[in-house]
Residue frames as a rotation matrix with the C-alpha (Angstrom) as fourth column:
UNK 1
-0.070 -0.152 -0.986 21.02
-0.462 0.881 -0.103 114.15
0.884 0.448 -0.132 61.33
UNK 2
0.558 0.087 0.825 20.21
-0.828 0.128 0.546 111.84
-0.058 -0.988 0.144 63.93
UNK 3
-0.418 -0.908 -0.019 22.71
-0.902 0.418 -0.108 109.30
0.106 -0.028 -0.994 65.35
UNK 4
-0.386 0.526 -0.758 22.91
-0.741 0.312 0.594 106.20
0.549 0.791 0.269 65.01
UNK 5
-0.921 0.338 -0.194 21.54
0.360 0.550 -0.753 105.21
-0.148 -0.764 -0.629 68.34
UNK 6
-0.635 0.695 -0.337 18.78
-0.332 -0.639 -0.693 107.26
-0.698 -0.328 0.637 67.92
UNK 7
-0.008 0.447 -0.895 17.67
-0.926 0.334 0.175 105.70
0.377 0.830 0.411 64.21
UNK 8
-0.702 -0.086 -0.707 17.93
-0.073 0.996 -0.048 102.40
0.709 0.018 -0.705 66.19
UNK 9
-0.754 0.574 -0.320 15.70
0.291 -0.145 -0.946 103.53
-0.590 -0.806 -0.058 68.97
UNK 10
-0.477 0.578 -0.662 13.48
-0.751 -0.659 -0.034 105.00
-0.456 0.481 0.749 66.54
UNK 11
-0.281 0.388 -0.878 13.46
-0.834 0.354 0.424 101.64
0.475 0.851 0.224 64.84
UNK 12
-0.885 -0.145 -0.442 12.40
0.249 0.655 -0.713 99.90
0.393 -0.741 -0.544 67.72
UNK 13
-0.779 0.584 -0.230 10.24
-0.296 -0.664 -0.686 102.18
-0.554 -0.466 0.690 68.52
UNK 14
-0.196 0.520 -0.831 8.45
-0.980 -0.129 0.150 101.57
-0.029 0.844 0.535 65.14
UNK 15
-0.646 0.263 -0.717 8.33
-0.026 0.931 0.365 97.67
0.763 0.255 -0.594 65.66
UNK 16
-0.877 0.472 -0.094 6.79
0.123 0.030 -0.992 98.08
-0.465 -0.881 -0.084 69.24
UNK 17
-0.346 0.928 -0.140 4.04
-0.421 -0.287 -0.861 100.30
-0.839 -0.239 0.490 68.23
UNK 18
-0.428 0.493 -0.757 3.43
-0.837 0.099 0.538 97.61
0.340 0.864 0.370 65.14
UNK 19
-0.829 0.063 -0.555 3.55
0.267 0.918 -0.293 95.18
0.491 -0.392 -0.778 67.14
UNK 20
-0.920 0.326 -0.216 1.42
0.129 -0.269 -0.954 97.21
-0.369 -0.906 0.205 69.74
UNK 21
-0.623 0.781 -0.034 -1.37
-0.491 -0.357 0.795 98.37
0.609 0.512 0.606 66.58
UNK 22
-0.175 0.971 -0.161 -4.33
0.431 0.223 0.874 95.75
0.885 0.084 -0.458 67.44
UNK 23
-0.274 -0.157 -0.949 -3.97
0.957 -0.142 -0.253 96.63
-0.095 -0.977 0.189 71.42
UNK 24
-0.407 0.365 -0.837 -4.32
0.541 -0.643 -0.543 100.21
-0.736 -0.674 0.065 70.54
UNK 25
-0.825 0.210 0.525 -6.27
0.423 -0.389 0.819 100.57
0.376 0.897 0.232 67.69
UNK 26
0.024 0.971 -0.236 -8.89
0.940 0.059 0.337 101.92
0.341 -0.230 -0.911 69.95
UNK 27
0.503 -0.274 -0.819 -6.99
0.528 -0.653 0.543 104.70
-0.684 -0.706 -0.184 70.88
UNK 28
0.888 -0.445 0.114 -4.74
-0.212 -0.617 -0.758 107.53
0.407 0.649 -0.642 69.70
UNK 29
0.545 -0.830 -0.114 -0.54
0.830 0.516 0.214 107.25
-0.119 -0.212 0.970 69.97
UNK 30
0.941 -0.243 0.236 1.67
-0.156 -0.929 -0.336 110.33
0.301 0.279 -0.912 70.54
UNK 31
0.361 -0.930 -0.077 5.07
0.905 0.369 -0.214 110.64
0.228 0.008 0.974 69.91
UNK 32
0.968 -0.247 0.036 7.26
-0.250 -0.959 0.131 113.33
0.003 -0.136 -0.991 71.34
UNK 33
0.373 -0.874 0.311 11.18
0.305 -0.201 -0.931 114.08
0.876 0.442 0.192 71.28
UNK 34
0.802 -0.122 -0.585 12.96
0.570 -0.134 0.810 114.20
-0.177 -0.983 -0.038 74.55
UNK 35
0.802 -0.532 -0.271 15.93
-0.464 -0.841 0.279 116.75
-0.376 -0.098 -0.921 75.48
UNK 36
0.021 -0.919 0.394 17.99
-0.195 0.383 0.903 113.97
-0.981 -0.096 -0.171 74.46
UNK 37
-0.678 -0.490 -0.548 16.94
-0.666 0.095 0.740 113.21
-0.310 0.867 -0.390 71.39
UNK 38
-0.890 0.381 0.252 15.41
0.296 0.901 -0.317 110.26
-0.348 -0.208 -0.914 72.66
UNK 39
-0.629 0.631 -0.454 12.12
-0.476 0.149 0.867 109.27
0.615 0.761 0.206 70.41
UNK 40
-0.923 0.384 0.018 9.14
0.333 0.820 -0.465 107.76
-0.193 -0.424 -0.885 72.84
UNK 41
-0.544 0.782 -0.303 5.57
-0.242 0.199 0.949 106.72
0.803 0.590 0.081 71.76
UNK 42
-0.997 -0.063 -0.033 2.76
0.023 0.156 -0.987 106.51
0.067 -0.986 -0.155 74.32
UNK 43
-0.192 0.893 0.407 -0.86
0.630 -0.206 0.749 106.29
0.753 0.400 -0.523 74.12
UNK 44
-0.024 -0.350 -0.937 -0.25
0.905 -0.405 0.128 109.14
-0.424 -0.845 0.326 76.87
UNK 45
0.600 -0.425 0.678 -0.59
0.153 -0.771 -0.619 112.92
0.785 0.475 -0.397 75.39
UNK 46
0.185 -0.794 -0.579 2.29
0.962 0.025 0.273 114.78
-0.202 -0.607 0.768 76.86
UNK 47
0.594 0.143 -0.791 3.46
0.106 -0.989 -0.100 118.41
-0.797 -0.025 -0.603 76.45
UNK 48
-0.102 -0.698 -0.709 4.70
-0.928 -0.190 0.321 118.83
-0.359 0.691 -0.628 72.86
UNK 49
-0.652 -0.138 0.746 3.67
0.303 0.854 0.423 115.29
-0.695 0.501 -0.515 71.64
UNK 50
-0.439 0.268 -0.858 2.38
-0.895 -0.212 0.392 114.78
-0.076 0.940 0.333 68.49
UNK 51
0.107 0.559 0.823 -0.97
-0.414 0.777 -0.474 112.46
-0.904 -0.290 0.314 67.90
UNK 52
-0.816 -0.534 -0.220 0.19
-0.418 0.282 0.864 109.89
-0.399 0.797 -0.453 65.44
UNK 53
-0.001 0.985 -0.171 -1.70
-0.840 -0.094 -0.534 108.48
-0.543 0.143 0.828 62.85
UNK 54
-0.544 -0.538 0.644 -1.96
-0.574 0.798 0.183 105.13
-0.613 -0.270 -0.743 62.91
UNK 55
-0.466 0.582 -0.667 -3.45
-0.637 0.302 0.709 102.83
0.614 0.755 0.230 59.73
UNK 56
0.245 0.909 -0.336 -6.66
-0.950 0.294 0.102 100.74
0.192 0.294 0.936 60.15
UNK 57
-0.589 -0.129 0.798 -6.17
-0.137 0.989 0.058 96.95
-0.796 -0.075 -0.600 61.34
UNK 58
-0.507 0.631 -0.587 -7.78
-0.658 0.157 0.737 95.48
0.557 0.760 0.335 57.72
UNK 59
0.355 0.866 0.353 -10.43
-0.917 0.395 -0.047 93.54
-0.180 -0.307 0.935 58.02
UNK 60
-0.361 -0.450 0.817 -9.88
-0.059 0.885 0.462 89.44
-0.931 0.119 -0.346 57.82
UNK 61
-0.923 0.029 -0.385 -9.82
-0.386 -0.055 0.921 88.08
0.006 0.998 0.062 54.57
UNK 62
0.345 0.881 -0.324 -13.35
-0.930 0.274 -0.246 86.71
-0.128 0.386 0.914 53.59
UNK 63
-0.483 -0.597 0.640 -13.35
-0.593 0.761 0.263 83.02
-0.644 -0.252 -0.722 54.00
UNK 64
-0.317 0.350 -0.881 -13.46
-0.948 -0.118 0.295 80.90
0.000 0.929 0.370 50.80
UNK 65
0.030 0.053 0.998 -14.93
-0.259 0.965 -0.043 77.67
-0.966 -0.257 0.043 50.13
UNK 66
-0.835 -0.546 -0.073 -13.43
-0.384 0.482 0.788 75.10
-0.395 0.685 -0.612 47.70
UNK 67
0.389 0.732 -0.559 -16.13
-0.919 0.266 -0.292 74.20
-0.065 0.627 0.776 45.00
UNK 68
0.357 0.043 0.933 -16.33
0.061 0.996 -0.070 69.78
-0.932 0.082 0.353 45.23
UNK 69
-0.828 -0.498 -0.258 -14.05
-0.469 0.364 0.805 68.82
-0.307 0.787 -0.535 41.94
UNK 70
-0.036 0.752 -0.659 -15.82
-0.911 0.246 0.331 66.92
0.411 0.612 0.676 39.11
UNK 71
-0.383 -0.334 -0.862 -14.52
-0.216 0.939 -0.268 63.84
0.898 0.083 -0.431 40.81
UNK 72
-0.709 0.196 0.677 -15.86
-0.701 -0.301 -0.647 64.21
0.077 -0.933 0.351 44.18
UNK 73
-0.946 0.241 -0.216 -17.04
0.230 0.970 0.074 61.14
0.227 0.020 -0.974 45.70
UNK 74
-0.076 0.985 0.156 -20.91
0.218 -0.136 0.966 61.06
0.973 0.107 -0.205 45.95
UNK 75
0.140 0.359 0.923 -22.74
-0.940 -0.245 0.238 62.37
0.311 -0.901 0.303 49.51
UNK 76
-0.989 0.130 -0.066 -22.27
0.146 0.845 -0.514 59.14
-0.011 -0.518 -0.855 52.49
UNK 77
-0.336 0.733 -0.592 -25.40
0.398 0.680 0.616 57.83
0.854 -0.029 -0.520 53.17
UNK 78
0.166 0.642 0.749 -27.50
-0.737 -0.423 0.526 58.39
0.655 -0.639 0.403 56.12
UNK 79
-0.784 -0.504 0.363 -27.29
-0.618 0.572 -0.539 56.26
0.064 -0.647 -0.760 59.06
UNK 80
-0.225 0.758 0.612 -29.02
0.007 0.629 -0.777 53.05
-0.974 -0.171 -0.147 58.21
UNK 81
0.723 0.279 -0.633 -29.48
-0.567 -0.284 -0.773 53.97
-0.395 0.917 -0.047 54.62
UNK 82
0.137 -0.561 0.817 -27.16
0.546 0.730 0.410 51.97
-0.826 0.390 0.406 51.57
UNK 83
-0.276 -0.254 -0.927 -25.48
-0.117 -0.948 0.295 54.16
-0.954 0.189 0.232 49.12
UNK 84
0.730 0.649 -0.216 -27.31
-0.410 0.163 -0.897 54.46
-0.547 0.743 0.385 45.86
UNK 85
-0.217 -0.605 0.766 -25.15
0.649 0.496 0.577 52.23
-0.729 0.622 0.285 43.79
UNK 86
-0.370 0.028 -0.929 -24.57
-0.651 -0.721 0.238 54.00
-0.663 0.693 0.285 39.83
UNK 87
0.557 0.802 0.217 -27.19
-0.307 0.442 -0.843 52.45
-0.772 0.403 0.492 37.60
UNK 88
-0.686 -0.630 -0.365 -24.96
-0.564 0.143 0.813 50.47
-0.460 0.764 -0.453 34.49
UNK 89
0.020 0.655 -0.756 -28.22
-0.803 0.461 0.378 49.52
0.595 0.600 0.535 32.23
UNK 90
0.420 0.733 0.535 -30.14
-0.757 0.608 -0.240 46.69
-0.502 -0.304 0.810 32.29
UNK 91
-0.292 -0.820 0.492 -28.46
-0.630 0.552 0.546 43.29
-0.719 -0.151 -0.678 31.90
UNK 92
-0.842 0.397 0.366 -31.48
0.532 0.724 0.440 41.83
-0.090 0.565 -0.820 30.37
UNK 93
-0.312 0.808 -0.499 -34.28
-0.538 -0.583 -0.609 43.28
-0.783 0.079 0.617 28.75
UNK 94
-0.873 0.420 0.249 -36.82
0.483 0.664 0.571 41.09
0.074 0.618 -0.783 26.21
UNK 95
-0.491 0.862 0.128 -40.14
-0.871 -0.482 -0.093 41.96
-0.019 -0.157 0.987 24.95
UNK 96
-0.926 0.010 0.378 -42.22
-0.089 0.965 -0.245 38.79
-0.367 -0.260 -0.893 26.46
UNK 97
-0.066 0.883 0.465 -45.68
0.832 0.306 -0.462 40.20
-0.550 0.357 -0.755 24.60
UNK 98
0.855 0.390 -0.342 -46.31
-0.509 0.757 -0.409 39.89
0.099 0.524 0.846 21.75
UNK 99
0.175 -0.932 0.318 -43.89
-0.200 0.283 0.938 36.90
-0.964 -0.228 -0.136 21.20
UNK 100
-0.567 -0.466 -0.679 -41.73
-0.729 -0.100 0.677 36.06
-0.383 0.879 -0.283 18.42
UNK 101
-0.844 0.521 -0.129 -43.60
0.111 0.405 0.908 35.06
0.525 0.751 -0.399 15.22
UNK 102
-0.669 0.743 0.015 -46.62
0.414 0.390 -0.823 35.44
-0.617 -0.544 -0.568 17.25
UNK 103
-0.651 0.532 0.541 -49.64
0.206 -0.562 0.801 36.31
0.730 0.633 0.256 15.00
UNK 104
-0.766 0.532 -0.362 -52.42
0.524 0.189 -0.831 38.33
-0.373 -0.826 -0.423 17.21
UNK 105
-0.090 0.825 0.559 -55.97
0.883 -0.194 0.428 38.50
0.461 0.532 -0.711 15.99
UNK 106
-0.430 0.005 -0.903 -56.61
0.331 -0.930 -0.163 42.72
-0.840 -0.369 0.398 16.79
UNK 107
0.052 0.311 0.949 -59.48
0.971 -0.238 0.025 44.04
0.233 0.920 -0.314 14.38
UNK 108
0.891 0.005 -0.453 -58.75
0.306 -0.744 0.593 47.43
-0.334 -0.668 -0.665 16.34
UNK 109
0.492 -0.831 0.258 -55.10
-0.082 -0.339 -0.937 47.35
0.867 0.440 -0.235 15.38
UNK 110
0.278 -0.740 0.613 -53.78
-0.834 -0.503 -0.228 47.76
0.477 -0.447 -0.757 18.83
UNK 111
0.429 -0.560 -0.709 -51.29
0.403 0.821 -0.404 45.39
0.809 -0.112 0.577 20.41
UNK 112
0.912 0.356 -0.202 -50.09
-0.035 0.560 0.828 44.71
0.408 -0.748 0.523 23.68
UNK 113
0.150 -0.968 -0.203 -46.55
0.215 0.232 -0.949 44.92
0.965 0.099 0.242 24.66
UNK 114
0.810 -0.508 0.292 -44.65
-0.277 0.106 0.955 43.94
-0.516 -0.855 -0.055 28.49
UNK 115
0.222 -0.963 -0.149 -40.96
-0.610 -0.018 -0.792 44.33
0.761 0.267 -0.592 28.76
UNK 116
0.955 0.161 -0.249 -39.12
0.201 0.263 0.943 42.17
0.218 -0.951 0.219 30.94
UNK 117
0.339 -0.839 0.426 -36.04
-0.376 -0.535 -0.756 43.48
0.863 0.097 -0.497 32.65
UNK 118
0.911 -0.137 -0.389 -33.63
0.411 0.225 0.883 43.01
-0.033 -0.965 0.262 34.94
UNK 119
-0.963 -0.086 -0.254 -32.61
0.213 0.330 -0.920 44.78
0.163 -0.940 -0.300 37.07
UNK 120
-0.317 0.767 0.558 -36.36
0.947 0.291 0.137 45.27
-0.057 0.572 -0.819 37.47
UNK 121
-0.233 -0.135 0.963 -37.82
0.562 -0.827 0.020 48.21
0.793 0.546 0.269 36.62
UNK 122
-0.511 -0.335 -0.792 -37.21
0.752 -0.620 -0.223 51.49
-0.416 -0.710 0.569 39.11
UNK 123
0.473 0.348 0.810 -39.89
0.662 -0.746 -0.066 54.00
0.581 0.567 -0.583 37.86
UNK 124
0.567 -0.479 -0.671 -37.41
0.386 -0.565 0.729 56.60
-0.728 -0.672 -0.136 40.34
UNK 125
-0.203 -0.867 0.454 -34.66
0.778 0.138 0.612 56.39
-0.594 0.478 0.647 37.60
UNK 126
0.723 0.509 -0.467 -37.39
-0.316 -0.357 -0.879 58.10
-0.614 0.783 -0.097 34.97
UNK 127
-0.804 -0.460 0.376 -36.10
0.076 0.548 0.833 55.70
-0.590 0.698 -0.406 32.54
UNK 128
0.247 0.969 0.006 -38.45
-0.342 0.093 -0.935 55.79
-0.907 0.229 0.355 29.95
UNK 129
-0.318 -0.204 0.926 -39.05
0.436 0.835 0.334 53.33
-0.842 0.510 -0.177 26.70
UNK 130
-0.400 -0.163 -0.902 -38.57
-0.680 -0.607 0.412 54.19
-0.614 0.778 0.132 23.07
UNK 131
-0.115 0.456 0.883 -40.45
0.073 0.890 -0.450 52.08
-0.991 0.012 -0.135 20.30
UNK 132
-0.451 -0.474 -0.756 -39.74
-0.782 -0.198 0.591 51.35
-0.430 0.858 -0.281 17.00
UNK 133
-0.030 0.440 0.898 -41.77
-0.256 0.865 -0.432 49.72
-0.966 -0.243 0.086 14.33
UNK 134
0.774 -0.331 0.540 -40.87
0.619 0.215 -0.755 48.17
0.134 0.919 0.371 11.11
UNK 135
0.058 -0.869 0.491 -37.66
0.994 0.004 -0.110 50.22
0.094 0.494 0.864 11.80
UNK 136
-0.604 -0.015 0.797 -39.29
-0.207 -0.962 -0.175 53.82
0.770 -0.271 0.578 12.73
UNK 137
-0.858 0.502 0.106 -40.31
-0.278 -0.282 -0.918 55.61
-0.431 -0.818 0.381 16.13
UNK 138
-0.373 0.885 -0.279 -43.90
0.535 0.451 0.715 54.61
0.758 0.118 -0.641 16.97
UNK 139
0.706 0.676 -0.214 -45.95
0.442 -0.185 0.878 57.05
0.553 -0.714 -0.429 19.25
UNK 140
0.493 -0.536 0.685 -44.18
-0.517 -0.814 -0.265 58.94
0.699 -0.224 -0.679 21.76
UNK 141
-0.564 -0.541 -0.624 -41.71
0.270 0.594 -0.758 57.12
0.781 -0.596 -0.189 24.41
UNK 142
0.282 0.947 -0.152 -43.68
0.052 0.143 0.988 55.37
0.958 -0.286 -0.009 26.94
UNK 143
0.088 -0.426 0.900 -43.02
-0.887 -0.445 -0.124 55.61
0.453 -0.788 -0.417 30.95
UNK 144
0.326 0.213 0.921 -43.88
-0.792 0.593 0.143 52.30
-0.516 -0.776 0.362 31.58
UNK 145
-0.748 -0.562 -0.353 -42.72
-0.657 0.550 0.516 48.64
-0.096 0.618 -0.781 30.29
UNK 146
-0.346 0.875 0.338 -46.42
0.821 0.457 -0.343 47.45
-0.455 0.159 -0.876 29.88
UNK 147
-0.498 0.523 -0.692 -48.11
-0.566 -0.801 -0.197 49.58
-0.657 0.293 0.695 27.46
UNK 148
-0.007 0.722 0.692 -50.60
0.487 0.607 -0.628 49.97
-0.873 0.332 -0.356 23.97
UNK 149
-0.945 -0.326 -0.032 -49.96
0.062 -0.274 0.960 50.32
-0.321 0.905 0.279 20.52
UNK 150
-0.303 0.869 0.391 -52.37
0.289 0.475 -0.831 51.50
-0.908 -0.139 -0.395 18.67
UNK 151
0.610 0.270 -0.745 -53.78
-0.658 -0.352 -0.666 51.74
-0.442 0.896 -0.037 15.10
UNK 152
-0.314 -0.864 -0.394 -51.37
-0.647 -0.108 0.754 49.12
-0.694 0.492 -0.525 13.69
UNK 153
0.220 0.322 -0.921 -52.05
-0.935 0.338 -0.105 48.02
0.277 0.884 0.376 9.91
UNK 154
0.885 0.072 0.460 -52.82
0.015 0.983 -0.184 43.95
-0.465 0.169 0.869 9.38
UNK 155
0.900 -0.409 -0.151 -49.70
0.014 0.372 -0.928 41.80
0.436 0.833 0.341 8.31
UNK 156
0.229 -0.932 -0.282 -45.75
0.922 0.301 -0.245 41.16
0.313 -0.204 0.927 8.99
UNK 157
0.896 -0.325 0.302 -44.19
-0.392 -0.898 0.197 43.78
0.207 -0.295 -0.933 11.62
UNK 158
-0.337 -0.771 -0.540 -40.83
0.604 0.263 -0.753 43.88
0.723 -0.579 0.377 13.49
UNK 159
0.789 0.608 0.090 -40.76
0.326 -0.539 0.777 45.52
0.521 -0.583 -0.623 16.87
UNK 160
0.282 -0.518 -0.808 -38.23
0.797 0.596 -0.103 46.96
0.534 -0.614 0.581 19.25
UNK 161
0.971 0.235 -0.033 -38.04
0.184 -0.656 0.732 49.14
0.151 -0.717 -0.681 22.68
UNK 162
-0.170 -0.985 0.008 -35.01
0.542 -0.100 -0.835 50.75
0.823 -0.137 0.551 23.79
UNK 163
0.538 0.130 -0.833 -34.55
0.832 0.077 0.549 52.08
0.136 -0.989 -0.067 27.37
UNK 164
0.194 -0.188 0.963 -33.38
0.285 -0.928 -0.239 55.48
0.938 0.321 -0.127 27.63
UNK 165
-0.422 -0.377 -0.825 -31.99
0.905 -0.115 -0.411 57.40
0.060 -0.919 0.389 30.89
UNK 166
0.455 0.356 -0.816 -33.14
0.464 -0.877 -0.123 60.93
-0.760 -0.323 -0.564 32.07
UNK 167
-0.201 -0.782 -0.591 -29.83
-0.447 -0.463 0.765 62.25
-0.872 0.418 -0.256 29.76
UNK 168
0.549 0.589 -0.593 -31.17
-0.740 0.012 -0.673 60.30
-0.389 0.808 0.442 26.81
UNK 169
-0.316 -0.643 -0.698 -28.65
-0.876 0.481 -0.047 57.23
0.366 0.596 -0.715 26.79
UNK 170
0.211 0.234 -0.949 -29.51
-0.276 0.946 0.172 53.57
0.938 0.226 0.264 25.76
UNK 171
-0.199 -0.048 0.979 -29.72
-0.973 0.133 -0.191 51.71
-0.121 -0.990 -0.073 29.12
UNK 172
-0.520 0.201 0.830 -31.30
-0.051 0.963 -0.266 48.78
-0.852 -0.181 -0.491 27.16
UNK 173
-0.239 0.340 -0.910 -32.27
-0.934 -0.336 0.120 47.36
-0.265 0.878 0.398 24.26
UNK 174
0.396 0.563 0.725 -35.00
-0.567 0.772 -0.289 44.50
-0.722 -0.296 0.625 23.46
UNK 175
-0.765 -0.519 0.382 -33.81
0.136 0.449 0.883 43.45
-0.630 0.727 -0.273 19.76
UNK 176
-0.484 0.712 -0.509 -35.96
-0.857 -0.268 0.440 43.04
0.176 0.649 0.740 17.07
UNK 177
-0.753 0.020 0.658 -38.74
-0.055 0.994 -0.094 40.60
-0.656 -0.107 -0.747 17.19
UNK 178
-0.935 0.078 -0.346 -41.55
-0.354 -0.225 0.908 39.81
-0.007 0.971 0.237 14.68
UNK 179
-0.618 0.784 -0.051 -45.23
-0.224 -0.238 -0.945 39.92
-0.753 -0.573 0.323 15.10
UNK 180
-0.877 0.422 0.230 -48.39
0.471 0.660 0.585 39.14
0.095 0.621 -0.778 13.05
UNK 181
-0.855 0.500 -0.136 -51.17
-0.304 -0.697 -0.650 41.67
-0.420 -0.515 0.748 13.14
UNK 182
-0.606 0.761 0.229 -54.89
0.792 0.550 0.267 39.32
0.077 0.344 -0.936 12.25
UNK 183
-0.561 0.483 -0.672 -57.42
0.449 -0.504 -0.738 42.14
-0.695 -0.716 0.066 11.36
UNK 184
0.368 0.802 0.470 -60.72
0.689 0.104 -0.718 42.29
-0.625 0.588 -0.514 9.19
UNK 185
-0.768 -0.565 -0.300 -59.84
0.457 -0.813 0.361 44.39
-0.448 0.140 0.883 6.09
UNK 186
-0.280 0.775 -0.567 -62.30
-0.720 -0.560 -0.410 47.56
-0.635 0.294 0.715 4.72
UNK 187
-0.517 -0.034 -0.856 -62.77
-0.836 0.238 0.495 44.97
0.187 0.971 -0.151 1.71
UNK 188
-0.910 -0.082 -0.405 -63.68
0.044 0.955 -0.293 42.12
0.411 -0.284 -0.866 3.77
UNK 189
-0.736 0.670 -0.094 -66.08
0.627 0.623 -0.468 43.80
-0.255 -0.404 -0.879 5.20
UNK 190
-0.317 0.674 -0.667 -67.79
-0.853 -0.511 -0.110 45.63
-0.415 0.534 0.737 2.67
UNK 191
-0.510 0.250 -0.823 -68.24
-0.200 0.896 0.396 41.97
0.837 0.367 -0.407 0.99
UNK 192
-0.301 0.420 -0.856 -69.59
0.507 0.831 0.229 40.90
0.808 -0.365 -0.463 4.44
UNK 193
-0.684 0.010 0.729 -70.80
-0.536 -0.685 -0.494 43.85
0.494 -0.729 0.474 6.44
UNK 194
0.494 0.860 -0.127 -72.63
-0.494 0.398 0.773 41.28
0.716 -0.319 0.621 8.91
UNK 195
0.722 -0.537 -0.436 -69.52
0.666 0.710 0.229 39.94
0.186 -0.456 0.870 10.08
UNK 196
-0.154 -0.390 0.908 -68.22
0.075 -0.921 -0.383 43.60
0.985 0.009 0.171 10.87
UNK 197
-0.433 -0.468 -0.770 -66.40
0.700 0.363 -0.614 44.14
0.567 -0.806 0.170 13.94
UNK 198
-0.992 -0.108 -0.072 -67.86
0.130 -0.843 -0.521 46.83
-0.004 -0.526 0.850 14.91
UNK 199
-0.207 0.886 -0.416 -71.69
-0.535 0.253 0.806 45.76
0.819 0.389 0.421 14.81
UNK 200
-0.351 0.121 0.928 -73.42
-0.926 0.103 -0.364 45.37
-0.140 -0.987 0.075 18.07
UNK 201
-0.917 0.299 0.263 -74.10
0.230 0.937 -0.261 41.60
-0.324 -0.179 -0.929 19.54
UNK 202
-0.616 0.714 -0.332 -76.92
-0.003 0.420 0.907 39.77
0.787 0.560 -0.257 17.55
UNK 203
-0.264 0.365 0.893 -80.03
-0.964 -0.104 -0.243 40.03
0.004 -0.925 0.380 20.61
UNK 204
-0.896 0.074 0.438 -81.05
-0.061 0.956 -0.287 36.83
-0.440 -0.283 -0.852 22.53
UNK 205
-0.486 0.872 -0.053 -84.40
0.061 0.094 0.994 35.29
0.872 0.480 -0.098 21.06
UNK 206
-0.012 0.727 0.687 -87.61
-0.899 -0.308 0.310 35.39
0.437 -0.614 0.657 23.95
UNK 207
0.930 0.351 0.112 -87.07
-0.343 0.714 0.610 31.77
0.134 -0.605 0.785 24.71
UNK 208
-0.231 -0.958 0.170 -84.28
-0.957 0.192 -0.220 29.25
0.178 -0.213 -0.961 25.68
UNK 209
0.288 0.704 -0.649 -83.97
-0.335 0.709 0.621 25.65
0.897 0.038 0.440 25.88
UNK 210
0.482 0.031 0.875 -84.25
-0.873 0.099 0.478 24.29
-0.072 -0.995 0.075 29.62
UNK 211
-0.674 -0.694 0.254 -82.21
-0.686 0.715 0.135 21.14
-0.275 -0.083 -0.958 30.86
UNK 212
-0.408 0.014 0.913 -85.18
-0.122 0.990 -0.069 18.85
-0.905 -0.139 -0.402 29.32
UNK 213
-0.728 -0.465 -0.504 -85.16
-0.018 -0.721 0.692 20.59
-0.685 0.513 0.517 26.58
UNK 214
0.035 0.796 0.604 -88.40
0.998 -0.059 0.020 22.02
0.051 0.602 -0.797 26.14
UNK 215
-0.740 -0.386 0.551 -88.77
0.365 -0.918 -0.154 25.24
0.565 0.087 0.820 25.35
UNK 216
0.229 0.709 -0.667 -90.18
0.958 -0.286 0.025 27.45
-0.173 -0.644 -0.745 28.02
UNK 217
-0.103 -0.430 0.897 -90.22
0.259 -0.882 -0.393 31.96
0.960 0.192 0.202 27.73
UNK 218
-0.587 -0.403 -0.702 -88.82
0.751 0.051 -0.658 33.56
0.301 -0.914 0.273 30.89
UNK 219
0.185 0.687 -0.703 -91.18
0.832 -0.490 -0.259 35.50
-0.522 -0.537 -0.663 33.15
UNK 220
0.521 0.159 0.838 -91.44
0.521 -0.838 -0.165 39.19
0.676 0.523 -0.519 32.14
């Protein structure tokens, strides 16, 4: 049994050389037992010491970074730069062609249409416009706010465009307005296939009258 100076030296002994670990983790440590009793540690061999074995210094831990919360305020700007503001739709949007009640002569069918907006339009955003006639989709959704319908039947429409975001939500929305489509029908012009749109210009005759109106035929 050892006394109980000796278990206090011992336990002294044992804080030293923890304390002492990083210092001599490059080395070996040997303890030996003096005639007294007496416990001493030494990175010294000696006659009769004994080469302790001494754990491993761990490695540091592995340094984590915190993943940005959902809330996390956008990136700052650049120097000189103004932070993108967050886009909250369009205040005003209207379709300004065709206008309301407008009737538009189109033996083609296809019609015209300009949005106006504000703010104006950012083609960055990739906003892109949805169209709806008589009440259903029309054609695929256009990139611009100036496009062409096309193919649409003679007689009473409605129209209206909605604005869409990248994520697919309403940014804007024109209303309905109402339109007039003027255009020859198959009937008309089987009864009058002379007055068929699609029948090349009548040619000039060989002469013309001149400003004293006689008639004169132009050189060859």
């Amino acid at each position: 049994m050892l006394s109980t100076m000796t278990r206090s030296l011992l336990c002294i002994a044992l804080v030293l050389a923890s304390l002492a670990l990083p210092m001599l983790a490059q080395g070996a440590v040997y303890k030996w037992v003096g005639p007294d009793g007496k416990v001493t540690y030494s990175d010294r061999p000696q006659p009769g010491a004994q080469e302790m074995k001494l754990p491993k210094e761990p490695p540091p831990p592995p340094e984590v970074k915190a993943a940005p919360s959902a809330g996390a305020p956008a990136p700052e700007a650049k120097p000189g730069e103004k932070p993108a503001a967050e886009f909250k739709g369009y205040s005003k949007m209207a379709i300004v062609k065709p206008k309301n009640d407008e009737a538009v002569r189109s033996n083609n069918g296809n019609l015209d249409v300009e949005i106006s907006l504000e703010p104006v339009f950012d083609p960055k955003l990739g906003h892109t416009f949805v169209v709806s006639v008589d009440g259903m989709p029309f054609g695929a959704a256009q990139a611009q706010p100036a496009f062409v319908l096309s193919n649409i039947d003679r007689g009473t429409h409605s129209l209206r465009v909605e604005a869409k975001d990248a994520q697919g939500k309403t940014v804007g929305d024109t209303g309905s307005i109402v339109f007039y489509i003027l255009r020859v029908s198959a009937q008309f012009v089987k009864e009058n296939p002379l007055m068929s749109p699609s029948l090349p210009p009548a040619p000039k005759t060989p002469w013309h009258n001149n400003s004293a109106g006689f008639p004169y035929f132009p050189a060859p």
